[in-house]
C-alpha positions in Angstrom: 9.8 4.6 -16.5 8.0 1.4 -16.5 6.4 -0.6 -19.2 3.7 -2.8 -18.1 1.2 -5.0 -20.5 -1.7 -6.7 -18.8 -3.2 -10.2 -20.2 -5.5 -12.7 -19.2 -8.6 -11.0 -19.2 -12.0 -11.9 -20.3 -16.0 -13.5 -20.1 -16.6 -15.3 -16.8 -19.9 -16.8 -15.3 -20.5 -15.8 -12.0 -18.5 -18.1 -9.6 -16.2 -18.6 -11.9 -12.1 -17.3 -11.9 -9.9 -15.5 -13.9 -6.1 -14.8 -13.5 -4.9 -12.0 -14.9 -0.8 -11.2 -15.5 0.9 -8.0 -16.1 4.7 -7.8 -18.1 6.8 -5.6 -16.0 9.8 -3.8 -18.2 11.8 -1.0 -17.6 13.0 -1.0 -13.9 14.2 -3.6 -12.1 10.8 -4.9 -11.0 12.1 -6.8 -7.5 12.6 -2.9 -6.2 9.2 -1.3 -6.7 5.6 -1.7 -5.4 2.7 -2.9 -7.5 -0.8 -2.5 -7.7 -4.2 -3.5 -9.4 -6.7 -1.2 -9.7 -10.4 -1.3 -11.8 -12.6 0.7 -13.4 -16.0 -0.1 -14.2 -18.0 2.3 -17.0 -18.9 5.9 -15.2 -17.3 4.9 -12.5 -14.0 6.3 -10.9 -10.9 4.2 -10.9 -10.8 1.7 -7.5 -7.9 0.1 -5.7 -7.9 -3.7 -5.7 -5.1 -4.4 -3.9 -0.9 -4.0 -3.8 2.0 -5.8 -3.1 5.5 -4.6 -1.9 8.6 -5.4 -3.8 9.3 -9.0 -2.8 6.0 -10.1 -2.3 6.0 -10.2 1.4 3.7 -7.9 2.0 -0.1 -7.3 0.8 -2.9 -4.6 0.9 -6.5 -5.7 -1.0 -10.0 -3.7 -0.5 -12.5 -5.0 1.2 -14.5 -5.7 -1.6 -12.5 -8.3 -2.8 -11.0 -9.8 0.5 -10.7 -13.7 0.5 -11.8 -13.9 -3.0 -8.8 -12.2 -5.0 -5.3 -13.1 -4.4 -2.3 -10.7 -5.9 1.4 -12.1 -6.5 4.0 -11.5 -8.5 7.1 -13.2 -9.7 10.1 -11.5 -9.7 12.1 -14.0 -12.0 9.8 -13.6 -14.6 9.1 -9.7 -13.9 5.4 -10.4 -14.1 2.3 -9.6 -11.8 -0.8 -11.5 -10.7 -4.0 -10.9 -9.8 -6.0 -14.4 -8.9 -9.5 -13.8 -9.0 -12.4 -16.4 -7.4 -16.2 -16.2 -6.6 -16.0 -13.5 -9.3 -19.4 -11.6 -8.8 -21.1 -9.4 -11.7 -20.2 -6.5 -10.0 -16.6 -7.4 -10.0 -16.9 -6.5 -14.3 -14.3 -3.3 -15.5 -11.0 -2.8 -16.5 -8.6 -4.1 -15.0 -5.1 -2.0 -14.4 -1.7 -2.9 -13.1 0.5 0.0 -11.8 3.8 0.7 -10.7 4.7 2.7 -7.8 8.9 3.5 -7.9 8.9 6.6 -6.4 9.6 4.6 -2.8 12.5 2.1 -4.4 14.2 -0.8 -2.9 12.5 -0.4 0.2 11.1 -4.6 0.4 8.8 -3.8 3.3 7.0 -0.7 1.5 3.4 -1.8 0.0 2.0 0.9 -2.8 -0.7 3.1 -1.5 -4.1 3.1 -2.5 -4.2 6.1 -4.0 -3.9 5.9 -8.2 -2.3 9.3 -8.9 0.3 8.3 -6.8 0.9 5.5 -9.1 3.8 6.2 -11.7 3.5 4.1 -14.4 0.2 2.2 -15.7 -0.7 -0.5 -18.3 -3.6 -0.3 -20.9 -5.6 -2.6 -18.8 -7.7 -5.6 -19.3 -11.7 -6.3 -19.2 -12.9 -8.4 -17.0 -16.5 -9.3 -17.4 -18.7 -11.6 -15.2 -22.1 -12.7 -16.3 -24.9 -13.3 -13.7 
């Protein structure tokens, strides 16, 4: 099992950026995917984008392409998610997820599924004003 703890969250004008950071604990977090996903109120849960083990490899929706950059650093245990041009419609919570079933495979970046997701955090709001 992993523990993971997202920060970094909060009020944004439009244009503006926010980074958020998730606390990895539990595995050793330079052998397993990551992901960031959202959820905005009566809405369903939406991938943002993932990252494979060692950071070499990168998925992100289209919706946020160009303008949202995920990282992570494996030293620290500890996820990104660099957000830019934030947009109202970009406002929900934000969730970071880990995806061990596929382990210490460096190549392999986490689906974008959630329920194939192990492990989530409690998640952060995000809110962008117009």
């Amino acid at each position: 099992q992993v523990q993971l703890v997202e920060s970094g969250g909060g009020l944004v004008q439009a244009g503006g950026s926010l980074r958020l950071s998730c606390a990895a604990s539990g595995r050793t977090f330079s052998s397993y995917a990551m992901g960031w996903f959202r959820q905005a109120p009566g809405k369903e849960r939406e991938f943002v984008a993932t990252i494979s083990s060692i950071g070499s490899n990168t998925d992100y929706a289209d919706s946020v392409k160009g303008r949202f950059t995920i990282s992570r650093d494996n030293a620290k245990n500890t996820l990104y998610l660099q957000m830019n041009s934030l947009k109202p419609e970009d406002t929900a919570v934000y969730y970071c997820a880990a995806d061990w079933s596929v382990y210490g495979v460096p190549w392999y970046v986490g689906p974008r599924r959630p329920n194939e997701y192990e492990d989530w955090g409690q998640g952060t709001q995000v809110t962008v004003s117009s």
